[in-house]
C-alpha positions, 0 to 999 in steps of 0.5 A, spaced: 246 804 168 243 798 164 242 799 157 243 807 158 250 809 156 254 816 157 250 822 160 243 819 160 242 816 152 240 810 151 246 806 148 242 806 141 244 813 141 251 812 143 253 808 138 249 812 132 254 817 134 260 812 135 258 810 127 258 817 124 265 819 127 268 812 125 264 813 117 271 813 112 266 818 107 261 823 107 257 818 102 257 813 108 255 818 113 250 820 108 247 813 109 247 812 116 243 819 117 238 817 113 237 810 116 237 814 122 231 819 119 227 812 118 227 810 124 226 816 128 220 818 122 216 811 125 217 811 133 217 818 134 209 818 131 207 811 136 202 812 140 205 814 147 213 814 147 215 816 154 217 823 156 225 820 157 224 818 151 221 822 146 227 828 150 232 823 147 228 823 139 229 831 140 236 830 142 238 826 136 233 830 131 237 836 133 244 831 132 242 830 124 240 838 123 247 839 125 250 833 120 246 838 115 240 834 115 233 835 114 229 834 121 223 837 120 218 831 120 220 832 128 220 841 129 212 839 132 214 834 138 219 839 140 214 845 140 209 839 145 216 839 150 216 846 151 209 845 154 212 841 158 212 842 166 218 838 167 223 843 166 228 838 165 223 837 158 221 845 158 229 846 156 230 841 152 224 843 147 226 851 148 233 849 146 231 844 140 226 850 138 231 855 138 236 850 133 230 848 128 226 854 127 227 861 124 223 867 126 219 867 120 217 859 121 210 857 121 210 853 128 214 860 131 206 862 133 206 856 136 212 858 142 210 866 143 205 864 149 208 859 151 214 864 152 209 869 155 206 864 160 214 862 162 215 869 163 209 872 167 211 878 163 211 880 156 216 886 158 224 884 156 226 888 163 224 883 166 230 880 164 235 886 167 232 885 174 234 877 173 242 880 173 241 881 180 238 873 182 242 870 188 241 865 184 248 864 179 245 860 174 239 866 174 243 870 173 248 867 167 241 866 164 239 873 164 246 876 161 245 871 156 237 873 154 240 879 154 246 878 149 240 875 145 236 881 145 242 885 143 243 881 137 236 881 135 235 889 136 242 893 139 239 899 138 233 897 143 238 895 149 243 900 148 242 903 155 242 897 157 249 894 155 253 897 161 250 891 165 255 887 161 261 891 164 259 890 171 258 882 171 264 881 168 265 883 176 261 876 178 264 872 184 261 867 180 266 864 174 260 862 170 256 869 170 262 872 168 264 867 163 257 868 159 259 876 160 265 875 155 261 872 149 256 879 149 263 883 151 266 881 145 260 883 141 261 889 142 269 890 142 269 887 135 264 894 133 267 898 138 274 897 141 277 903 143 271 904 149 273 897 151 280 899 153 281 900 159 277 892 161 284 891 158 288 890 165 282 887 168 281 881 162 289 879 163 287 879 170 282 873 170 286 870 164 291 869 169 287 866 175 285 861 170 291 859 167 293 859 175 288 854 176 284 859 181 277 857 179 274 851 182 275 844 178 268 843 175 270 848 171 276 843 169 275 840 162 280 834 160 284 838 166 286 843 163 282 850 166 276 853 164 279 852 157 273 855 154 274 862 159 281 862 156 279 862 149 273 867 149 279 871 153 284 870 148 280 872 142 278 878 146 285 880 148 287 880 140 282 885 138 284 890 144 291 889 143 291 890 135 295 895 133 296 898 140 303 896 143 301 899 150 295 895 151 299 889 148 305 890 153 300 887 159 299 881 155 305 878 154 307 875 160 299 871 161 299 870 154 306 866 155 304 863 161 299 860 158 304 857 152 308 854 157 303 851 162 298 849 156 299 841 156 299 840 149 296 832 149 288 833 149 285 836 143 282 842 149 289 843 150 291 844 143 285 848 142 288 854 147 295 853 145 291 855 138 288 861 140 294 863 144 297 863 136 291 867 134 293 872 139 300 874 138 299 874 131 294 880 131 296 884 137 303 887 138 309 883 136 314 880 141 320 876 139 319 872 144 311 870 144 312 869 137 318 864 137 313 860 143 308 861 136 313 857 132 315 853 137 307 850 137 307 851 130 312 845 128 308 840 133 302 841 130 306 840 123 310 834 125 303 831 127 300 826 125 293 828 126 290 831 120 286 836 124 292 839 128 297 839 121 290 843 119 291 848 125 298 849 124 298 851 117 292 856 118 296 859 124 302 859 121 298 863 115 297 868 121 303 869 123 307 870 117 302 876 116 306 880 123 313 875 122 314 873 114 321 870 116 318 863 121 314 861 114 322 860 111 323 855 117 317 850 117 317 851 109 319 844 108 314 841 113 309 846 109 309 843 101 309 836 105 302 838 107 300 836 100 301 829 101 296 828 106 290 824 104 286 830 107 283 834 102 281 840 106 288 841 109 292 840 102 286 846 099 289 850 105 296 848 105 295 851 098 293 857 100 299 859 104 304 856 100 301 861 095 303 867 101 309 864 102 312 864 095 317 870 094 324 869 089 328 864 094 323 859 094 319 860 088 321 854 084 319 849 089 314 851 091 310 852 083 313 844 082 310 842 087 303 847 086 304 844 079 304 837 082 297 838 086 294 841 080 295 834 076 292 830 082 286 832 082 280 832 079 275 838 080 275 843 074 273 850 077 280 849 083 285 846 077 283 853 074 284 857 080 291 853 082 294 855 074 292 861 075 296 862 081 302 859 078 301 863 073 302 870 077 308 867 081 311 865 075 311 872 073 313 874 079 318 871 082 321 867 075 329 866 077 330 865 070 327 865 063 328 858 061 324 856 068 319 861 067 317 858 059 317 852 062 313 852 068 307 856 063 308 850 058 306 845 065 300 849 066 298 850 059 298 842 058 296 839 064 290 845 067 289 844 059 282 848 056 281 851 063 286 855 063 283 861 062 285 866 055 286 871 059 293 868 061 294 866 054 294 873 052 299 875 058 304 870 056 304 873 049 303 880 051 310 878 056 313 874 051 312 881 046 314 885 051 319 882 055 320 883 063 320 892 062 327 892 064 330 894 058 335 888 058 333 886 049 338 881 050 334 878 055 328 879 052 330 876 045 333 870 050 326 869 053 322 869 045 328 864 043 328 859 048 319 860 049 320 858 040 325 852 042 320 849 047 314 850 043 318 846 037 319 840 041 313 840 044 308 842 038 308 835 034 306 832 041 299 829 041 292 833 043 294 840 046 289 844 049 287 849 044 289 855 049 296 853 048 296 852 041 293 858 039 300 861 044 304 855 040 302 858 034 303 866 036 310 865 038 312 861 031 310 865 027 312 871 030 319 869 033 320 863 029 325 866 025 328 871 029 334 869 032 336 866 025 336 859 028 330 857 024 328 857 017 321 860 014 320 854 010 322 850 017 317 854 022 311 854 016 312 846 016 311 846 023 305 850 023 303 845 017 303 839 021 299 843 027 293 846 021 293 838 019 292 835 026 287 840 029 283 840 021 276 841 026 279 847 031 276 853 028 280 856 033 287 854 032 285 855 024 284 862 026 290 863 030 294 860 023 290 864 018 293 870 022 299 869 019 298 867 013 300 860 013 293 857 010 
């Protein structure tokens, strides 16, 4: 192949996707697109680039728009190919046109009559009479043409959509599979009129985990593996809530979590569906224990991807069986040591859902932890948020509960939002609505004792300050522990050090101390 590498691309191209996959930050990937940009800016516009060469530019352009770059010095050469008599050509420009431009797009006008001209017809019907082509390719370019038109204006081809249900009976897998993106369309808005499809989606998802369909349609050998999850997320939407339907996936669906070879990326990716489906159609034991036998891989691993697919399936599956939470709960909180950011914003999230009285302690330590690690102000706000109202939840004790509120207030500092500060005083005012006063004068005692030992220490928050000064001089004398003269010193101390926060001044002055 000389200097050409994988599917035709120069090894140029090859390696740019090499070096983009291997970048360690986005300010390096950054930097390699725009050198990328540059290039492309200078040889795309020389005189004479040949055709093989200028369809790698365009492929390479539509690369960068999908990195979130900006591509649009090249939109206008992809409009030229879709000119082209090559076919080969002809689609590469239709498909680059189709990512680059909306429909309000000045270059748009540009497309129409070349579109026309393709089509000898200016009439979209002509499309329907394609779904009958002895061509399959024909064929599965029609049912997707047609899906396009149902986007674009459903009402406009809503007489027109029963055409889908009959190339689900395609003798050719690949007419089928493009029926199954529009199928699921319609199932999402109507699921009810498609119930009765239940027996015959179950049917081809086991002729596919049963290998029945040719091998071109193999990839990584797993089979038709982009079939079995547009099937999967079809069948979790039939079966949602419905025990009769969901009755006759279960033996397919746990075929597949048997069969499925958990080795490749492609394989994990149906193993994930597979979690998907059991956890939104009606539970089974046994589907459920294959679920968190997946789950714990994908936790166990070393991928960060598939720790962050096993975090997000267990958030589904706790949704239908809350008790699995409890066996990975361990693996879960170790998520927040990983390196990756992503997954540790996810781990978050689920820890949060899982969180009840037995776990509570562990779990807001380790989120208080987190919280002190990073340094993005608008997600620690969030985080002492949360801990805040697990805090009052599910607090085991007054002790813990005082002293959690104290890590919040002094590590997410001002960012703590004061309506949190009027909560934990309106709590502390209150007590826990139980009508226990011994508990409640416990939880004030031990709220004054902590806020003795904490006040002389340097540069509070003024949000916590203000609750300092609130609890002091409203409980500081109550158990009878502490003098007047010892509370008001204290509080002397506070006015002192903090002379130039007015807030702190106002809260002082509301009790007479200045």
């Amino acid at each position: 192949m000389g200097s050409q590498g994988g599917f035709g691309q120069s090894k140029e191209f090859l390696d740019l996707v090499k070096s983009i996959g291997e970048a360690r930050s986005k300010a390096e990937e950054d930097r390699i697109v725009l050198n990328e940009i540059e290039t492309l800016k200078r040889r795309i516009s020389e005189p004479d680039v040949p055709k093989r060469k200028m369809k790698e530019f365009i492929i390479r352009l539509v690369y960068i728009e999908m990195l979130g770059h900006d591509a649009s010095f090249g939109y206008i050469h992809a409009v030229k190919m879709t000119h082209d008599d090559n076919l080969v050509l002809k689609r590469t420009g239709y498909l680059a046109v189709t990512l680059f431009l909306n429909e309000d797009h000045d270059l748009i006008i540009l497309i129409v009559n070349t579109i026309q001209k393709d089509l000898k017809s200016d009439n979209y019907l002509v499309v329907v009479d394609l779904l009958g082509h002895s061509k399959e390719a024909v064929r599965k370019k029609a049912i997707m043409a047609l899906h396009r038109f149902y986007q674009k204006s459903a009402s406009s081809v809503q007489h027109l959509v029963s055409n889908f249900r009959k190339k689900l009976c395609d003798n050719d897998p690949g007419v089928m599979g493009a029926t199954l993106c529009p199928l699921f369309d319609l199932i999402t808005i109507d699921v009810n009129s498609y119930k009765d499809l239940v027996i015959s989606f179950v049917s081809i998802l086991k002729q596919v985990a049963e290998r029945r369909l040719p091998k071109s349609y193999d990839y990584h050998q797993m089979p038709a593996p982009f079939i079995q999850i547009r099937l999967l997320k079809i069948l979790a939407l039939l079966g949602s809530g419905d025990k009769q339907a969901s009755e006759n996936m279960y033996t397919v669906v746990g075929d597949i979590f048997r069969k499925c070879d958990s080795s490749s990326n492609i394989g994990n990716a149906v193993l994930y569906e597979c979690i998907c489906c059991v956890s939104s159609i009606y539970p089974n034991p046994k589907l459920l224990e294959s679920a968190a036998d997946v789950i714990a891989r994908f936790l166990k691993s070393d991928s960060h991807n598939l720790k962050y697919m096993g975090i997000d399936a267990l958030g589904r599956l706790i949704k239908t069986s809350p008790e699995i939470a409890e066996q990975h709960q361990l693996a879960v909180i170790d998520c927040l040591e990983d390196p990756d950011d992503t997954l540790k914003r996810k781990t978050f999230e689920l820890l949060y859902k899982m969180t009840k009285s037995s776990n509570v302690e562990v779990i807001v330590d380790r989120m208080i932890d987190y919280m002190i690690s990073i340094n993005d102000n608008h997600y620690k706000t969030e985080i002492a948020s949360r801990c805040v109202e697990l805090a009052e939840q599910f607090a085991p004790s007054n002790h813990w509960f005082i002293q959690t509120m104290n890590k919040v207030f002094e590590h997410a500092g001002d960012l703590v939002n004061i309506k949190v500060a009027h909560n934990l005083m309106r709590l502390i005012a209150e007590g826990f609505g139980e009508d226990d006063d011994n508990a409640d004068s416990q939880l004030r005692s031990s709220a004054v004792e902590s806020y003795l030992r904490i006040i002389g220490e340097p540069k509070l928050p003024s949000v916590f300050l203000q609750v300092i000064c609130w609890v002091l001089g409203e409980y500081g004398t109550a158990d009878g522990k502490f003098s007047a003269s010892y509370i008001t010193g204290k509080l002397c101390d506070v006015a002192e050090a903090y002379s130039n926060d007015e807030t702190v001044k106002v809260s002082l002055f509301s009790w007479n101390f200045l």
